[in-house]
C-alpha positions as CSV (number, residue, x, y, z in Angstrom):
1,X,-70.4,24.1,67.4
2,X,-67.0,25.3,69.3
3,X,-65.0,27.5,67.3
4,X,-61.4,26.9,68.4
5,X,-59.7,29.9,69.8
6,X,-55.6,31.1,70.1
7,X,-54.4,33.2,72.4
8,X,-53.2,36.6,70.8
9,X,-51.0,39.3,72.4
10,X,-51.6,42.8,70.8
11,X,-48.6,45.8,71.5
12,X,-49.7,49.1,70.8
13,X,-46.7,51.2,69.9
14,X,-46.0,55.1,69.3
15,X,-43.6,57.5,68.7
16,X,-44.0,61.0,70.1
17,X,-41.6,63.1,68.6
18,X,-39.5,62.6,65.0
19,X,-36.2,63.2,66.8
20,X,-37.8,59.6,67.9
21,X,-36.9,58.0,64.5
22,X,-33.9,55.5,64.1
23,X,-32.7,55.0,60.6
24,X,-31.9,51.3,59.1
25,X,-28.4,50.4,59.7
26,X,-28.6,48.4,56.2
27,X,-27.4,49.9,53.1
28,X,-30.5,51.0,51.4
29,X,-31.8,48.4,49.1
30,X,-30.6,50.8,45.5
31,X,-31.7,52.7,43.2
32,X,-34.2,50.6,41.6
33,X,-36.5,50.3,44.8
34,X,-38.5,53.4,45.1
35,X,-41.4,54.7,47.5
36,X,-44.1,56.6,45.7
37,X,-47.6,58.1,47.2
38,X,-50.5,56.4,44.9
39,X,-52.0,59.6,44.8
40,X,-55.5,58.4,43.4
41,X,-57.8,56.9,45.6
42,X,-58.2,53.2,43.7
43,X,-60.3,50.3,45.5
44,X,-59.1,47.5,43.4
45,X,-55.2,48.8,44.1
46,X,-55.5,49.1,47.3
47,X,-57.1,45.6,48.0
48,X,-54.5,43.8,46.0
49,X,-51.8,45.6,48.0
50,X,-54.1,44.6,51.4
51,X,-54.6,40.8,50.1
52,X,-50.9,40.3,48.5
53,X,-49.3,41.7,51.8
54,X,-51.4,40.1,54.5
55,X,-53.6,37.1,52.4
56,X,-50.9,34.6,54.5
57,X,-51.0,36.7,58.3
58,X,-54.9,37.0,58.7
59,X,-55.9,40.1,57.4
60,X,-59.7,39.2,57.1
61,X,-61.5,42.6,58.5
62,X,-61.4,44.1,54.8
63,X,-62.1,41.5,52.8
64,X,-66.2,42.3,53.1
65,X,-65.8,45.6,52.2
66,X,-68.0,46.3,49.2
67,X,-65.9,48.7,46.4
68,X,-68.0,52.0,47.8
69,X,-66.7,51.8,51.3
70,X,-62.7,50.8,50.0
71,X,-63.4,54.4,48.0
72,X,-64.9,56.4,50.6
73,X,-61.7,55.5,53.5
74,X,-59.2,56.3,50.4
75,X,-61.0,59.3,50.2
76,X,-60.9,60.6,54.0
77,X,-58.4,63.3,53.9
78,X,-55.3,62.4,55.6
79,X,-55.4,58.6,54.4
80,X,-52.3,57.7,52.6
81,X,-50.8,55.0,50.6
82,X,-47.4,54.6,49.9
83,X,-45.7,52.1,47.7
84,X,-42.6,50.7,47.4
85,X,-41.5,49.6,43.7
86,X,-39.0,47.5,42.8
87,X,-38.4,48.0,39.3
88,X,-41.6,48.9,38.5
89,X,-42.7,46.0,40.7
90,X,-45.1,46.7,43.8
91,X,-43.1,45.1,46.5
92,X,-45.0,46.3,49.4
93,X,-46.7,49.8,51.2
94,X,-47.6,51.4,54.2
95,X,-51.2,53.2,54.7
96,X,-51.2,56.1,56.8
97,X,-54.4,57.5,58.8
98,X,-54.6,60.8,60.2
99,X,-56.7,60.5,63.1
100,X,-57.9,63.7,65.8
101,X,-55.4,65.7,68.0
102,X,-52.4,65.2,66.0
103,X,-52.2,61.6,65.8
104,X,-51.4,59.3,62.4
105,X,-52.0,55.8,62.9
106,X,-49.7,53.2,60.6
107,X,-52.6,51.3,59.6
108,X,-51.8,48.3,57.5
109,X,-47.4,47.9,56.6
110,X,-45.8,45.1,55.1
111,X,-44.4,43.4,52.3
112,X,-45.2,41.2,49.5
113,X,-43.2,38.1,50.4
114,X,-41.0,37.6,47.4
115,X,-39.6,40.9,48.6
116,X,-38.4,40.0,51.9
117,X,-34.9,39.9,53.7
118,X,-33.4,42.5,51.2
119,X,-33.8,45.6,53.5
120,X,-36.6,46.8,52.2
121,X,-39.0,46.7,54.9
122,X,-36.7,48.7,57.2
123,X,-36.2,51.9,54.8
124,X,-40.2,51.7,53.7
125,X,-41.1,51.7,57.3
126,X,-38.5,54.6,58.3
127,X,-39.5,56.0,54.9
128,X,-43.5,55.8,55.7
129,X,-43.2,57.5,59.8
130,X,-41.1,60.6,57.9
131,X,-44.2,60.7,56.1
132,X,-46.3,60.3,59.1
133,X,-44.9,63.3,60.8
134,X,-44.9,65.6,58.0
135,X,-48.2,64.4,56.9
136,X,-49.9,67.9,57.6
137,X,-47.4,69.5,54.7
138,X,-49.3,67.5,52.2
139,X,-52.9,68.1,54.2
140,X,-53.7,72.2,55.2
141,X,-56.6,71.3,56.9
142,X,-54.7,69.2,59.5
143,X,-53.2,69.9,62.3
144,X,-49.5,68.9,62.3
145,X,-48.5,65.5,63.7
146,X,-47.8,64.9,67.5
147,X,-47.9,61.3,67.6
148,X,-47.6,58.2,65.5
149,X,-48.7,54.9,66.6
150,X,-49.7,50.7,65.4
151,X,-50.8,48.0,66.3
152,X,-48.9,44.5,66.2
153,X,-49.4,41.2,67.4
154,X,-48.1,37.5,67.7
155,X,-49.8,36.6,64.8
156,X,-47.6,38.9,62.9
157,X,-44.6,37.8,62.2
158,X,-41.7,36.9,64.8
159,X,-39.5,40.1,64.5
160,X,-42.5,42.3,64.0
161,X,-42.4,43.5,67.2
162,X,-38.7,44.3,67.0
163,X,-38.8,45.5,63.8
164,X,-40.9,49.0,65.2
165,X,-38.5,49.4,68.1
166,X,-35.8,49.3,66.4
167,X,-37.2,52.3,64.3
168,X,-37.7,54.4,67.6
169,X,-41.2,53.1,68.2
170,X,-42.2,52.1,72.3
171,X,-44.8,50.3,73.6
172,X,-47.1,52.0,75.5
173,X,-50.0,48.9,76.0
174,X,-50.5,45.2,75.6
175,X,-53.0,43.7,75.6
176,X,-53.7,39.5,75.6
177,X,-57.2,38.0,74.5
178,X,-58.6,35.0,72.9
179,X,-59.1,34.7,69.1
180,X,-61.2,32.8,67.0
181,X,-58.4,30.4,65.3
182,X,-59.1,31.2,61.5
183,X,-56.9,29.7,58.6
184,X,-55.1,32.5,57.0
185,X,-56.5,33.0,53.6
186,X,-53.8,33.6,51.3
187,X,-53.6,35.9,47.9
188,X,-54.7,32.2,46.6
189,X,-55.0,28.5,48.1
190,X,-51.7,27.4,49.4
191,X,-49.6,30.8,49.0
192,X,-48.5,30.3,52.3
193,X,-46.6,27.2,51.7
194,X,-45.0,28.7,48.6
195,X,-40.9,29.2,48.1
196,X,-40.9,33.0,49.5
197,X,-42.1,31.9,53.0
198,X,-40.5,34.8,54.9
199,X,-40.7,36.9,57.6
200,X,-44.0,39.3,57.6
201,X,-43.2,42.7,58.6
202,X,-47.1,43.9,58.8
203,X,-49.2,45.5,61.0
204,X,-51.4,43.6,63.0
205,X,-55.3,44.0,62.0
206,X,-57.2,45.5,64.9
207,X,-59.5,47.7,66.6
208,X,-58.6,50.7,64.4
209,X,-59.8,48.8,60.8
């Protein structure tokens, strides 16, 4: 049986210095939206944040993973989670990796779609690479950050791409290849289709998950 295929474009961006960073131009979104660390490694957290965020872009690579293996990558020293609340309300995160030779990789970044088009996304992303570059405060046995990087792809939203390089972020490969064509599978059947049909600001899933 032929599994249909779409042709997907991948852009690996990175930054290489925090001078680097541009800051929204957007007021930030106010007082009640705040960005906290979840500090405790927590499996069934994290996979709501990973279905919630990216159930409607394709993010399928993590949906196997068995509750032992969710805890053991939350556990890795230099993995982050950051959260952004709006009044009290997850609204979306940003997972950081610390990876060898100074590098953090922005792993997984987006929001739930209820939260979109209020500035949000551009202030948790600046937010989350500040926190990228002084990840090493927070981690002794790291060495300090020389380079932050992601993936994104076409079948992230339409302004992903712009979204990083308007934060400072420049593409440094792409890469085009032929994907199986899988339906999206959604924090639940038909999400996709629902009233808050916005733009994704996520992370493409790749080679690094």
């Amino acid at each position: 049986m032929n599994v249909a295929t779409i042709s997907v474009t991948t852009w690996s961006l990175q930054m290489t210095s925090p001078a680097d960073l541009v800051p929204p131009s957007a007021p930030a979104p106010g007082p009640e939206v705040r960005f906290v660390r979840a500090e405790v490694p927590s499996p069934e957290f994290s996979r709501y944040l990973y279905t919630a965020v990216g159930g409607d872009w394709t993010w399928t690579d993590r949906l196997p993973w068995s509750y032992e293996r969710w805890r053991a990558y939350l556990e890795r020293p230099g993995v982050e989670t950051w959260v952004a609340y709006d009044r009290g309300t997850p609204a979306g995160y940003i997972e950081l990796e610390a990876q060898p030779e100074g590098s953090v990789e922005i792993v997984y970044f987006g929001l739930l779609p209820a939260f979109q088009g209020r500035g949000i996304g551009g202030h948790l992303l600046a937010f989350g690479t500040e926190r990228a570059w002084d990840l090493a405060e927070r981690w002794p046995d790291r060495e300090p950050t020389r380079r932050v990087w992601l993936h994104t792809c076409t079948k992230d939203g339409p302004h992903a791409l712009a979204n990083y390089e308007r934060r400072g972020f420049g593409v440094f490969a792409t890469e085009t290849a032929d994907e199986p064509d899988v339906a999206a599978p959604g924090p639940w059947p038909g999400a996709h289709d629902g009233p808050y049909d916005g733009v994704q600001e996520g992370v493409h899933e790749g080679a690094a998950v």
